[in-house]
MIKOLLUM-767256 format. One record per residue (C-alpha): x, y negated, z; residue in three letters. Coordinates in steps of 0.5 Angstrom, whole numbers, padded with zeros to 4 digits, always signed. Each point is the difference from the previous one (the first is absolute). Layout:
# residues N
XYZALA...
This chain:
# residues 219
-0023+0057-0039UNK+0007-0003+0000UNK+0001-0005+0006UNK+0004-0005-0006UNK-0006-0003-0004UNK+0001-0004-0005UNK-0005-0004-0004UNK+0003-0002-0007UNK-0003-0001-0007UNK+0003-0004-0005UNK+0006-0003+0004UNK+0003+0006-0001UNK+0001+0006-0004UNK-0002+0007+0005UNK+0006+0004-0003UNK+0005-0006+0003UNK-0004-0001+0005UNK+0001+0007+0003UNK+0008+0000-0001UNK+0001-0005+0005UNK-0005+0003+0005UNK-0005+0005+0001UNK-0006-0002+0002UNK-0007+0001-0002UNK-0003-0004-0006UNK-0006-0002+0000UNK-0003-0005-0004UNK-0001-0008+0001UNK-0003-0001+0005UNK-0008-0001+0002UNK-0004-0003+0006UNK+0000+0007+0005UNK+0007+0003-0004UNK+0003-0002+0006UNK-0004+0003+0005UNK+0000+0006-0003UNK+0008+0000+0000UNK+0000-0001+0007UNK-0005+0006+0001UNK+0003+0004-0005UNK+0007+0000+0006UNK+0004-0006-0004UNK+0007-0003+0005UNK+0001-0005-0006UNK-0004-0003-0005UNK+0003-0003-0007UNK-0005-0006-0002UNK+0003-0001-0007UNK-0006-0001-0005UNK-0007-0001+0003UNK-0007-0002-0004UNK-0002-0007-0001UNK-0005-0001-0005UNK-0002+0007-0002UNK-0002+0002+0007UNK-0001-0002+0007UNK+0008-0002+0002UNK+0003+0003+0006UNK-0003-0004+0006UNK+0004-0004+0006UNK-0003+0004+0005UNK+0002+0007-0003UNK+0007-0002+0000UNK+0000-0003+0008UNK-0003+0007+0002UNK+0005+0005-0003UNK+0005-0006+0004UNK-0004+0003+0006UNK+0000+0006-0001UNK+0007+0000+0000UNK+0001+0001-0008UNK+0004-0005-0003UNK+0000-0004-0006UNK+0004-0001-0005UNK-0002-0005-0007UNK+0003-0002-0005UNK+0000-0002-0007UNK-0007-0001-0002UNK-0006+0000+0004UNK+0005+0003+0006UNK+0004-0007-0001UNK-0007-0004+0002UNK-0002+0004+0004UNK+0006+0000+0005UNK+0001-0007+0000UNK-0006-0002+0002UNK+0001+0005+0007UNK+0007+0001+0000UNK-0001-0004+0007UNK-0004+0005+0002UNK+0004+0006-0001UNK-0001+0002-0008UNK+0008+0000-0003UNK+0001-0004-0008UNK+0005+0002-0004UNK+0004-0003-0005UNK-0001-0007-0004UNK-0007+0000-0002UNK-0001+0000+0008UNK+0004-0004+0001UNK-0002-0005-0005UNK-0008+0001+0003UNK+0003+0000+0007UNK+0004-0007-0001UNK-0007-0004-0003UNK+0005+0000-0008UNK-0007+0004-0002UNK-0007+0000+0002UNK-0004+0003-0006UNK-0002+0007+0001UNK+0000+0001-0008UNK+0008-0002+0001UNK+0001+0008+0000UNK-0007+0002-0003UNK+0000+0004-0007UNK-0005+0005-0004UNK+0003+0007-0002UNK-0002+0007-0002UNK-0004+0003+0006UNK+0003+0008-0002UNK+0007-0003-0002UNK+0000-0006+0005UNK+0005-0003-0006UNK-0001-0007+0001UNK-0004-0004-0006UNK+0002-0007+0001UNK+0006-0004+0004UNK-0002-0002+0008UNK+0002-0008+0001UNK+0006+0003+0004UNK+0003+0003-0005UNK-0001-0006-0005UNK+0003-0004+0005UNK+0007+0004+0001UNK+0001+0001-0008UNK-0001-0007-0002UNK+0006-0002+0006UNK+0004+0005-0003UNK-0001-0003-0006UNK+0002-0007+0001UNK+0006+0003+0004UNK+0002+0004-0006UNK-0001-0007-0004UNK-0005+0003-0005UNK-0005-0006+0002UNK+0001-0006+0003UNK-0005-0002+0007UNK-0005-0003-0004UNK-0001+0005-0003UNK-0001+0004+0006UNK-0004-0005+0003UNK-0005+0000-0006UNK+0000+0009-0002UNK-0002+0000+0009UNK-0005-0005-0001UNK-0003+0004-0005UNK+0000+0007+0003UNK-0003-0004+0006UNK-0005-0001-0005UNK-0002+0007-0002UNK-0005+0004+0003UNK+0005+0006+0004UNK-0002+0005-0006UNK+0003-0004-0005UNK+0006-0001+0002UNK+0005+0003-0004UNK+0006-0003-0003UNK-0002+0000-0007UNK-0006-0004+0002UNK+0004-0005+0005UNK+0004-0002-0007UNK-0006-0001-0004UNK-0002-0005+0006UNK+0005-0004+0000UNK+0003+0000-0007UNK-0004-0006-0002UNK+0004-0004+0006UNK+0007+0003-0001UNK+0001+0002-0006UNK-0001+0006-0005UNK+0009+0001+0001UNK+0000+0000+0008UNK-0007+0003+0000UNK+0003+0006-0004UNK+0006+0000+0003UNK-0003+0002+0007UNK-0005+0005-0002UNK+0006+0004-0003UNK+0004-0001+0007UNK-0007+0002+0004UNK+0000+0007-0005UNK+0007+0001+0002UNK+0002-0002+0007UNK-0007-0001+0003UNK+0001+0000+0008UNK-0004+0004+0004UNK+0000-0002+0006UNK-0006+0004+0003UNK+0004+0006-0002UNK+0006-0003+0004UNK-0004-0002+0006UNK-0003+0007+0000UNK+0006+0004-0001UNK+0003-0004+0006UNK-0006+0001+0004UNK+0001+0009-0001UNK+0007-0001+0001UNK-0002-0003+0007UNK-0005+0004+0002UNK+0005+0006-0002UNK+0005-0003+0005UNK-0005+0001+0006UNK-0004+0006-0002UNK+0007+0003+0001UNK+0002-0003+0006UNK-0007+0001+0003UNK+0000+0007-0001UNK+0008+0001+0002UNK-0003-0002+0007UNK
């Protein structure tokens, strides 16, 4: 087993993933996977997209012990993002702005970052909250729809159950309140100019761990 592992789902497409760092990728992660990858020889482990609802989600506990063992842990992104800010005091290290968000108290909820999608293909089939957020900011800053606005299509995806979020969907919400024009509008900019910014958070987590990977292995 490679001493780089990385677990990754929708976040991040493998091929991408695999330009900017070789690693071994394995699937979100379960309760027990990190164990297994501390066993297994890891040095450094990416925690980017974990489990919720599906299964049992990775535990504090397994997280703590790998920090024991010497091994660190970088989260980001999804799962990893949630899961480091509540134990970066304790050793666990958050990349990019969903951590930080989480760590800053800016979110709480554990669906901010939960989505549903394909299990062979991992191709995300509904829009995560942090996603949604990040658009609809772009949005206002480009002026195709003003704050209320805004105010009004996040408290409709706050509304929807995580695996109906999509941006199709969010339009729909919130079209009897703002208006069919301003409704339109943002769902033809969401189709275009969506912000990934789980994608972003990840990419900048690989690159990070590529940094110490390269300086780890040059001493």
């Amino acid at each position: 087993m490679h001493d780089v592992i990385i677990f990754l789902g929708p976040s991040l497409d493998k091929a991408s993933a695999r330009e900017i760092l070789d690693a071994a990728y394995l699937p979100p992660a379960r309760r027990g996977d990190i164990p297994a990858a501390v066993d297994a020889g890891a040095r450094i482990i990416g925690l980017i997209d974990g489990v919720f609802f599906q299964d049992c989600a990775v535990a504090h506990r397994e997280i703590l012990a790998a920090l024991r063992a010497g091994v660190r842990v970088i989260g980001a992104s999804s799962m990893g993002a949630l899961r480091a800010a509540e134990l970066d005091s304790l050793g666990m290290e958050g990349i990019g702005e969903v951590y930080r968000a989480y760590r800053d108290g800016r979110l709480v909820a554990d669906d901010e970052v939960a989505l549903i999608f394909d299990p062979e293909s991992f191709i995300p089939l509904s829009e995560p909250m942090v996603n949604i957020r990040a658009t609809l900011q772009r949005a206002v800053e480009c002026g195709v729809i003003d704050a209320d606005a805004a105010c009004v299509l996040l408290e409709k995806g706050r509304a929807l159950y995580f695996p109906e979020r999509t941006y199709p969907a969010l339009a729909d919400a919130a079209e009897p309140e703002i208006g069919t024009e301003a409704a339109a509008r943002f769902l033809a900019f969401a189709e275009e100019h969506a912000v990934d910014r789980k994608r972003e958070d990840a990419v900048a987590a690989l690159t990070f761990i590529r940094e110490i990977a390269m300086g780890d292995r040059q001493h």
